[in-house]
C-alpha positions as CSV (number, residue, x, y, z in Angstrom):
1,X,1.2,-19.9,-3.3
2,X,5.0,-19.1,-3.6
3,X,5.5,-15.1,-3.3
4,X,6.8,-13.5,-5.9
5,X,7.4,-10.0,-4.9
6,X,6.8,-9.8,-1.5
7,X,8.5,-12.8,0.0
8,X,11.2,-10.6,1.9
9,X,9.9,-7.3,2.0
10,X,9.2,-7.4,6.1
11,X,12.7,-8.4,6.6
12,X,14.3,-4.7,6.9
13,X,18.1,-6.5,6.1
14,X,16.5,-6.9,2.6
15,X,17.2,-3.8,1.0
16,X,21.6,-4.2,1.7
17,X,23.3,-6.0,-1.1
18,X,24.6,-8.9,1.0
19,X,20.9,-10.0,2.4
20,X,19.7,-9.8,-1.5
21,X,22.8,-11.8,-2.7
22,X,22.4,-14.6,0.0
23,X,18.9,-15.0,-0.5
24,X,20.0,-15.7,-4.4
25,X,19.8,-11.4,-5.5
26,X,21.3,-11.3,-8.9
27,X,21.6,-14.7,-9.9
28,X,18.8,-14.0,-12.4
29,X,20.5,-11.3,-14.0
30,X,24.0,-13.8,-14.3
31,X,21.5,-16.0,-16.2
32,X,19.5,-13.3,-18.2
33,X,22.9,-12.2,-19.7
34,X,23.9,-15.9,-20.8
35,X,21.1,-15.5,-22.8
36,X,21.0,-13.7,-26.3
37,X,18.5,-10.4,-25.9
38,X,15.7,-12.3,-28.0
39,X,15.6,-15.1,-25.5
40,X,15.2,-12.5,-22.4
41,X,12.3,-10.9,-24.6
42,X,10.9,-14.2,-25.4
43,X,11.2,-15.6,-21.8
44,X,9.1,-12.6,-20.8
45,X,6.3,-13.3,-23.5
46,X,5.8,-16.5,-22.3
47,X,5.6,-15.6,-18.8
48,X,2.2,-13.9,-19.7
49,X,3.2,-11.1,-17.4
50,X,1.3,-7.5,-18.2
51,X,1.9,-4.2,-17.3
52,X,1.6,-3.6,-13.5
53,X,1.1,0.2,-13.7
54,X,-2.1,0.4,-14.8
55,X,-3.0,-0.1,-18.6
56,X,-2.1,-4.3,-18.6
57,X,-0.3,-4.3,-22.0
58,X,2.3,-7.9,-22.4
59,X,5.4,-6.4,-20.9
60,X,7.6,-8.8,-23.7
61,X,5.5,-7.2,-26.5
62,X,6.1,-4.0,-25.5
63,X,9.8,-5.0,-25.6
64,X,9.3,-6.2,-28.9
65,X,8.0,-3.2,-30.4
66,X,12.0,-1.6,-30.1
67,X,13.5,-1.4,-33.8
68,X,16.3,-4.2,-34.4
69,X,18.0,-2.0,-37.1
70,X,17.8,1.8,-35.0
71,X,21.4,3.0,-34.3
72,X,20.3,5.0,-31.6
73,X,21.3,4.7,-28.1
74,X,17.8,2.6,-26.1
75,X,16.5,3.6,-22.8
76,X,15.0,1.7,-20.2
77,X,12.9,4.0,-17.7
78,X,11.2,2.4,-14.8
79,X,8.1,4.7,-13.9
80,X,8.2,4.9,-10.3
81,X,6.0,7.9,-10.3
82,X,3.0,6.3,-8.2
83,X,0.7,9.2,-7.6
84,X,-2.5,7.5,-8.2
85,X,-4.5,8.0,-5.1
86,X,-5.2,4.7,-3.2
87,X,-2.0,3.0,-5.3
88,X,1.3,2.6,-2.6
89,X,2.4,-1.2,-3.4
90,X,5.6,0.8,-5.4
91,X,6.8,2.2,-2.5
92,X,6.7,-1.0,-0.6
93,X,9.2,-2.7,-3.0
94,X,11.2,0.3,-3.4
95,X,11.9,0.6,0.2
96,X,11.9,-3.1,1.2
97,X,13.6,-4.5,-1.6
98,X,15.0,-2.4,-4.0
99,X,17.7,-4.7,-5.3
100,X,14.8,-6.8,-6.9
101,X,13.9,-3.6,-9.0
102,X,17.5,-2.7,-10.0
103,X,18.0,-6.2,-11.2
104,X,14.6,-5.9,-12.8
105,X,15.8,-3.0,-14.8
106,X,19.2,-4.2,-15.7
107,X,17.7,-7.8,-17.1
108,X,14.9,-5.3,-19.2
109,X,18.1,-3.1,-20.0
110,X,20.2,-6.1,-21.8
111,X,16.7,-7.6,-23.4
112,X,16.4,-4.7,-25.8
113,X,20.2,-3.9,-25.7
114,X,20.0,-0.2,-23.3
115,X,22.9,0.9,-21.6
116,X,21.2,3.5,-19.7
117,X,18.0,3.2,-17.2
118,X,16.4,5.9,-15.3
119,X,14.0,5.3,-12.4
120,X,12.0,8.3,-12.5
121,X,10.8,8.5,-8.8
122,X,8.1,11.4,-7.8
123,X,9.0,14.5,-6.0
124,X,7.3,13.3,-2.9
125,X,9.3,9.9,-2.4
126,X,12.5,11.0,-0.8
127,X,12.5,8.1,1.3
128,X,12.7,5.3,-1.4
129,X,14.8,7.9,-3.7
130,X,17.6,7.3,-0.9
131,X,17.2,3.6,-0.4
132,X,17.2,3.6,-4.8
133,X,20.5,5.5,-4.7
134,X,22.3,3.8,-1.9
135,X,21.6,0.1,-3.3
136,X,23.4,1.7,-6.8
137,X,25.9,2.4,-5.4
138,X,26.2,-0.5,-3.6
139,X,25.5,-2.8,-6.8
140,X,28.1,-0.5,-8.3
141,X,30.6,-1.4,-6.3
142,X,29.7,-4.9,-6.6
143,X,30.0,-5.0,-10.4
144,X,26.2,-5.4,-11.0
145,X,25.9,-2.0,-12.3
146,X,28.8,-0.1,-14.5
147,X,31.3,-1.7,-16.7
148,X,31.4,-5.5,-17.7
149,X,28.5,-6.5,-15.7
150,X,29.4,-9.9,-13.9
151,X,32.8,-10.2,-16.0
152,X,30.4,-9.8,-19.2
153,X,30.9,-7.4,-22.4
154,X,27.6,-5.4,-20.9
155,X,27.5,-1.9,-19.4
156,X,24.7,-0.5,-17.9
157,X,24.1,2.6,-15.6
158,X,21.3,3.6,-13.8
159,X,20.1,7.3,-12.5
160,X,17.2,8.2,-9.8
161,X,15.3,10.8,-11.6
162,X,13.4,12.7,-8.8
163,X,10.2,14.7,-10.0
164,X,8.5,17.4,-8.8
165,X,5.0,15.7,-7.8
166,X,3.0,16.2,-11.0
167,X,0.8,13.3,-11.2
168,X,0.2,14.2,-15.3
169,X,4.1,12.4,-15.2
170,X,3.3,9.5,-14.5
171,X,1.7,9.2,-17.9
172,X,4.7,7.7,-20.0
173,X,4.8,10.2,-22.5
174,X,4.5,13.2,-19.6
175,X,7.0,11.7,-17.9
176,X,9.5,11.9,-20.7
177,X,9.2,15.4,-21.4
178,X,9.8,15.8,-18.0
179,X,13.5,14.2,-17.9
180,X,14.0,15.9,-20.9
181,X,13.5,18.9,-19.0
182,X,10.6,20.2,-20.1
183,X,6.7,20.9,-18.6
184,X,5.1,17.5,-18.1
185,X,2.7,17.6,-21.3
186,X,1.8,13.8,-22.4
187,X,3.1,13.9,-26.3
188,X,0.3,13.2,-28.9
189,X,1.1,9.4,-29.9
190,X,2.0,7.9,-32.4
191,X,5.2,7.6,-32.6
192,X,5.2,5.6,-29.6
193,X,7.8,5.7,-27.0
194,X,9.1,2.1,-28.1
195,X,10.2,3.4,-31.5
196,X,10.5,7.8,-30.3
197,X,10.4,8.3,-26.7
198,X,13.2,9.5,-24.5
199,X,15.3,12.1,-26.5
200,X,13.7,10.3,-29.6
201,X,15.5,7.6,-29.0
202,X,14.0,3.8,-28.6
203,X,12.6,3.3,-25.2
204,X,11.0,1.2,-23.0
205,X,8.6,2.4,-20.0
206,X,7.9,-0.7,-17.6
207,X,6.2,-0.3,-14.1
208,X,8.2,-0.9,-10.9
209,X,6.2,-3.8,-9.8
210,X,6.7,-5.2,-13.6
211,X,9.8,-5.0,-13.6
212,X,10.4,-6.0,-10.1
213,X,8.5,-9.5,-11.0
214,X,11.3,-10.3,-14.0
215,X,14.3,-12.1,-11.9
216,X,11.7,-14.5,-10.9
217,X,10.5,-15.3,-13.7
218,X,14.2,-15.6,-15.3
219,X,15.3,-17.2,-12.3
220,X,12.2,-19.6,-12.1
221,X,11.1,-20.0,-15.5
222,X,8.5,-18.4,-17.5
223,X,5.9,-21.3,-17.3
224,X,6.3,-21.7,-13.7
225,X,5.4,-17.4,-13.8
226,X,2.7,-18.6,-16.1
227,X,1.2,-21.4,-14.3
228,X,0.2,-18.8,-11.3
229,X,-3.0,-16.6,-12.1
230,X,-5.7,-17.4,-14.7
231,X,-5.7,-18.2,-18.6
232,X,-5.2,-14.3,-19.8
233,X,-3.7,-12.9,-16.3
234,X,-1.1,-14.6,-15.3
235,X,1.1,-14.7,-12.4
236,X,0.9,-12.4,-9.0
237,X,-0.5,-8.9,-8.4
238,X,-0.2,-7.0,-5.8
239,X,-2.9,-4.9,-4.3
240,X,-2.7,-1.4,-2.1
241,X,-5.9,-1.9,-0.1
242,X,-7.4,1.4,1.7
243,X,-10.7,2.4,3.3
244,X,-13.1,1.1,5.5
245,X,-11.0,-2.3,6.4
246,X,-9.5,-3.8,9.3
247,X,-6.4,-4.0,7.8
248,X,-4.9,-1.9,5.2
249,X,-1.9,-2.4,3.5
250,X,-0.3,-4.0,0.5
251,X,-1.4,-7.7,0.2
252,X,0.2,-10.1,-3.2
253,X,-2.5,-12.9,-4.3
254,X,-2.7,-15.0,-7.2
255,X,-4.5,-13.2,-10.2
256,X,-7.8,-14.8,-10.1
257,X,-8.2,-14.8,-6.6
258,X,-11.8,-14.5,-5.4
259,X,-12.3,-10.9,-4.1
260,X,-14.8,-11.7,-1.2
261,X,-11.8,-14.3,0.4
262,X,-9.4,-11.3,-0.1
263,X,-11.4,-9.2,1.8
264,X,-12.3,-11.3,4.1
265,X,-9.3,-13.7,4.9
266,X,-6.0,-10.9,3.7
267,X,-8.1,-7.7,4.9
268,X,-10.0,-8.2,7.9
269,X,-13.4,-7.7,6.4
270,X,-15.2,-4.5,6.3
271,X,-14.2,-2.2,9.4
272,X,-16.5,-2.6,12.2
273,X,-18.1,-5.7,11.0
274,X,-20.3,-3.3,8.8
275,X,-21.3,-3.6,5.6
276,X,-19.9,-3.1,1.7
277,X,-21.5,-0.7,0.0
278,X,-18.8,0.3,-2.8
279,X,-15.7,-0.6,-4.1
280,X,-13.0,1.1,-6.6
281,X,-10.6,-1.6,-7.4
282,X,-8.1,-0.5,-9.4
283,X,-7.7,3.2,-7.6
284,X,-9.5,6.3,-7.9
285,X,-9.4,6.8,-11.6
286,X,-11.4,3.8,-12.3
287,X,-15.4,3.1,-12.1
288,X,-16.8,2.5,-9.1
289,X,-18.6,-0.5,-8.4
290,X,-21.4,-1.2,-6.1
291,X,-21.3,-4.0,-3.5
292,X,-23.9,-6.4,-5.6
293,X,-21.4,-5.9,-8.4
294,X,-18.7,-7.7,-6.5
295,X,-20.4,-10.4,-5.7
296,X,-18.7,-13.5,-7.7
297,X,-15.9,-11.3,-8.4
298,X,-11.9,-12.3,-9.4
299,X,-9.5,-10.2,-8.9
300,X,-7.6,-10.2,-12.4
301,X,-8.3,-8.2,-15.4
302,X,-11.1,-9.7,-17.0
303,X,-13.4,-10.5,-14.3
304,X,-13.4,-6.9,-13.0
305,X,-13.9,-5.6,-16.6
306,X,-16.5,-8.0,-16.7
307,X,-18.3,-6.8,-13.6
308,X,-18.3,-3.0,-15.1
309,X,-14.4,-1.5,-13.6
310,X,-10.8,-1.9,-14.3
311,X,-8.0,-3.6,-12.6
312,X,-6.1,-0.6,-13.0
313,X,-3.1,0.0,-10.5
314,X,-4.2,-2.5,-8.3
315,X,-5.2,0.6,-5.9
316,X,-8.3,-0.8,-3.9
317,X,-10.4,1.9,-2.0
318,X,-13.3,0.0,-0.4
319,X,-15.8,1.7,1.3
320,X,-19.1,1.0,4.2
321,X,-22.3,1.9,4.6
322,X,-21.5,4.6,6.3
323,X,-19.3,6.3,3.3
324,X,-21.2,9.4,1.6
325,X,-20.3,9.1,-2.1
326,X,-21.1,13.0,-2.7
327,X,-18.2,13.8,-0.6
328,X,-15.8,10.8,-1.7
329,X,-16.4,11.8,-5.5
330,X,-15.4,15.6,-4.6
331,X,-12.3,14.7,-3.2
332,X,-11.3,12.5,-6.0
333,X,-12.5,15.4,-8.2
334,X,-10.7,18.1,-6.4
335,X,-7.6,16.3,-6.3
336,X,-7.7,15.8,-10.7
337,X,-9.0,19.1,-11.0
338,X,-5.4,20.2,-9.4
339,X,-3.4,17.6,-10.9
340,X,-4.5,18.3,-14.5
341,X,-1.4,20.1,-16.5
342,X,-4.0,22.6,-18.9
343,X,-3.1,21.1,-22.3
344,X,-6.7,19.7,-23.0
345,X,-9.6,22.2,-22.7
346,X,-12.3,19.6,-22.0
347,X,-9.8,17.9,-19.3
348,X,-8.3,21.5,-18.2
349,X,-11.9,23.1,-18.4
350,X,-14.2,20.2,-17.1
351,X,-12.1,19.1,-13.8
352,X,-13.1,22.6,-12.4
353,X,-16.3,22.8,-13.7
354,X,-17.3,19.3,-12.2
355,X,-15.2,20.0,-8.8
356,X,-17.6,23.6,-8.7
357,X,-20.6,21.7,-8.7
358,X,-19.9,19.2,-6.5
359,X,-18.7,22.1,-3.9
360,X,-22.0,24.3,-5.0
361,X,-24.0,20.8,-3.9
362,X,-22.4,20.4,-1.0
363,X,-23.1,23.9,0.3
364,X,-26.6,23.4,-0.1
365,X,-26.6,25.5,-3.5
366,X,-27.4,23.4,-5.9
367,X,-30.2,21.9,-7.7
368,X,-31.7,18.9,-9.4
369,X,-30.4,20.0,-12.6
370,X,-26.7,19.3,-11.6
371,X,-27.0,15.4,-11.2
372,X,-27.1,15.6,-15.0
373,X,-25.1,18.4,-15.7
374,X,-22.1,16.4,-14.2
375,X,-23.2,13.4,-16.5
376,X,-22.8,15.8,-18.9
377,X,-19.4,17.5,-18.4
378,X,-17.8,13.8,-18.0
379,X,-19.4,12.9,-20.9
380,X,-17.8,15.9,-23.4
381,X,-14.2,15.0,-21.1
382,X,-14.1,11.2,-21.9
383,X,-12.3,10.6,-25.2
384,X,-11.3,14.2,-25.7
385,X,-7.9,14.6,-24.7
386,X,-4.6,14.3,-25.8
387,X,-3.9,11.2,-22.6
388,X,-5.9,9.1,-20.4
389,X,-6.2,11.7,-17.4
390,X,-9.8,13.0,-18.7
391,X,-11.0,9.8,-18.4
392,X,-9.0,9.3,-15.1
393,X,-11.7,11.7,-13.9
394,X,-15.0,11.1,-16.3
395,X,-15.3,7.8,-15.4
396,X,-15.3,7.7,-11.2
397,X,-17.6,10.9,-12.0
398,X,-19.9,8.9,-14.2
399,X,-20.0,5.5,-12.1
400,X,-20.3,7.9,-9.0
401,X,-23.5,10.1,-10.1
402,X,-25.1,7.0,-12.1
403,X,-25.1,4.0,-9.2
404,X,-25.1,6.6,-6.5
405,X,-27.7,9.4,-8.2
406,X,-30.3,9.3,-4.8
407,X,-27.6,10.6,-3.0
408,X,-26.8,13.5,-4.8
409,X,-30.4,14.2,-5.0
410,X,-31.1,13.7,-1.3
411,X,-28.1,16.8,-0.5
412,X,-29.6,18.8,-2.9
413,X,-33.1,18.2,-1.4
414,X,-31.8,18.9,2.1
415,X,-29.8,21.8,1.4
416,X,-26.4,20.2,1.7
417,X,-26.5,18.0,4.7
418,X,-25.3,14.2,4.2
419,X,-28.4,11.6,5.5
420,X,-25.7,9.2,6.3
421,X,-24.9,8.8,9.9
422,X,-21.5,10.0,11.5
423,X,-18.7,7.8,12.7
């Protein structure tokens, strides 16, 4: 399999502007812009690719959706705001290659005819914020970013947008109230960013990994992009793989590639030699799945649907026998019950309720009636806010209490105390 993102990134000469334009760096934007706009947006329709940050939706679609007629000024704004917990694979290209994104962003920039990108980056990233900023400047000076692009009629700019580590902004719409200046509230859709978003003004939001994945498939073809992966998920994906296994890190596979060989042959197996006994696949706001329920499983977007979860971020937290899920579920509750901005009641309201529980059970305070009282309170969150963070925390709840439900029973029983030996 030929790497499509990650071929360079260990190669810390990479991220300067010469290493990038002798290993053939913005040769792929030279082309794109001998193209007309429609032929870069076609291109990328063909290619199959989807969405990498999370919600899968046909990245040349999305593209399509931006009025021909508008006489407003277009945006481009690559959301590099990756604060879901178990999700780092952003970082990695930021940081090891970030030429590869700007040229991403500049080819998505002359497809729907922007002039202006933002890379909104979150708070915490200052590392890859300075590696963003120095490779803009140095494409700048090169003539890949500014005036008359490569000796063409297009200008384009590009600005680092730092946040302030509100994970509610990397919701698209959040995130756009938040360069605009204002409290990182997701806005009530439709209109839809492609046709009111940034300054309501057309704009696209694409995912750094997506957009990082276009000079290849410019530069190599859109059917060689599609012939990679499986019927509806094409091309490569790349996966942030923590927990319980020999060896974490970022790994990029084929979509379609058969989870148990990933684990095995890319990450080491289960730490320890021990055994599986849950998986979240697409990070922590997605269901989790039990270790029978891999069994068979591809890692693309339908099979893990399929088998009862999402694909999600690609964030993949695996964990071993040895893993209490009472505890693992609090934390993940904990952290949404902080990171929720307050607009929703049910989302604003529930997150504490549930994380109160969950700390009442672990104290050896609660009782049997609070299994289902959790059901309950993801239940009246899922569908009933404004964006997709309720859900972000209904569902691990749900999946959690309902495949796990003896062992929320068992620390209630025993006052508190895990039954699950220590490591």
């Amino acid at each position: 399999m030929e790497l499509v993102l990650t071929k360079y990134t260990g190669d810390p000469e990479q991220k300067k502007l010469a290493t990038y334009l002798a290993r053939g760096g913005y040769q792929a934007l030279k082309k794109a812009l001998a193209m007309k706009p429609e032929e870069v947006i076609e291109e990328a329709k063909k290619s199959g690719i989807r969405g990498r940050g999370g919600a899968g939706f046909p990245a040349g679609m999305k593209w399509s959706f931006v009025p021909k007629d508008s006489p407003k000024p277009r945006y481009v704004v690559c959301n590099a705001d990756e604060s879901e917990p178990g999700t780092f694979k952003d970082r990695l290209l930021m940081e090891n290659d970030p030429h590869a994104v700007l040229e991403g962003i500049l080819i998505a920039c002359h497809a729907i005819k922007s002039h202006l990108a933002f890379i909104y980056i979150r708070g915490e990233f200052v590392y890859p914020a300075k590696v963003l900023a120095e490779a803009i400047e140095e494409a700048r000076k090169g003539g890949y970013i500014g005036k008359k692009i490569l000796g063409s009629g297009f200008d384009c700019d590009i600005i680092v947008f730092r946040g302030a580590g509100a994970y509610i902004c990397g919701e698209e719409t959040g995130l756009l109230e938040s360069i605009e200046g204002k409290r990182g509230y997701p806005r009530l859709k439709p209109p839809f960013p492609a046709v009111e978003g940034l300054y309501k003004c057309p704009t696209v939001i694409n995912n750094v990994e997506t957009l990082a994945s276009l000079p290849w498939i410019i530069t190599h073809g859109s059917e060689a992009y599609a012939r990679m992966g499986t019927e509806q998920s094409k091309g490569t994906k790349l996966w942030s793989v923590s927990g319980h296994v020999e060896k974490p890190g970022v790994y990029e596979v084929e979509m379609g590639y058969p989870f148990d060989k990933f684990l095995q042959e890319h990450c080491g197996g289960v730490k320890k030699g021990r055994k599986l006994k849950a998986l979240i696949p697409g990070g922590s706001s997605g269901y989790v799945m039990t270790a029978r329920e891999t069994e068979g499983m591809l890692l693309d977007y339908e099979s893990i649907a399929q088998k009862g979860s999402m694909l999600g971020s690609g964030g993949m937290i695996v964990f071993d026998e040895t893993a209490c899920m009472v505890k693992s579920i609090s934390v993940i509750t904990d952290f949404y019950a902080h990171e929720s901005c307050g607009q929703c009641t049910p989302c604003r309201e529930g997150s504490g309720w549930a994380k109160r529980v969950l700390h009442r059970i672990q104290d050896g305070k609660g009782d049997m009636g609070d299994v289902d009282l959790l059901l309950d309170i993801a239940f009246n969150i899922e569908g009933r806010t404004i964006c997709p963070m309720g859900e972000a925390l209904a569902w691990p709840l749900k999946s959690f209490v309902t495949k796990f439900r003896e062992e929320f029973e068992q620390h209630i029983k025993d006052g508190g105390r895990c039954a699950l030996p220590k490591t």
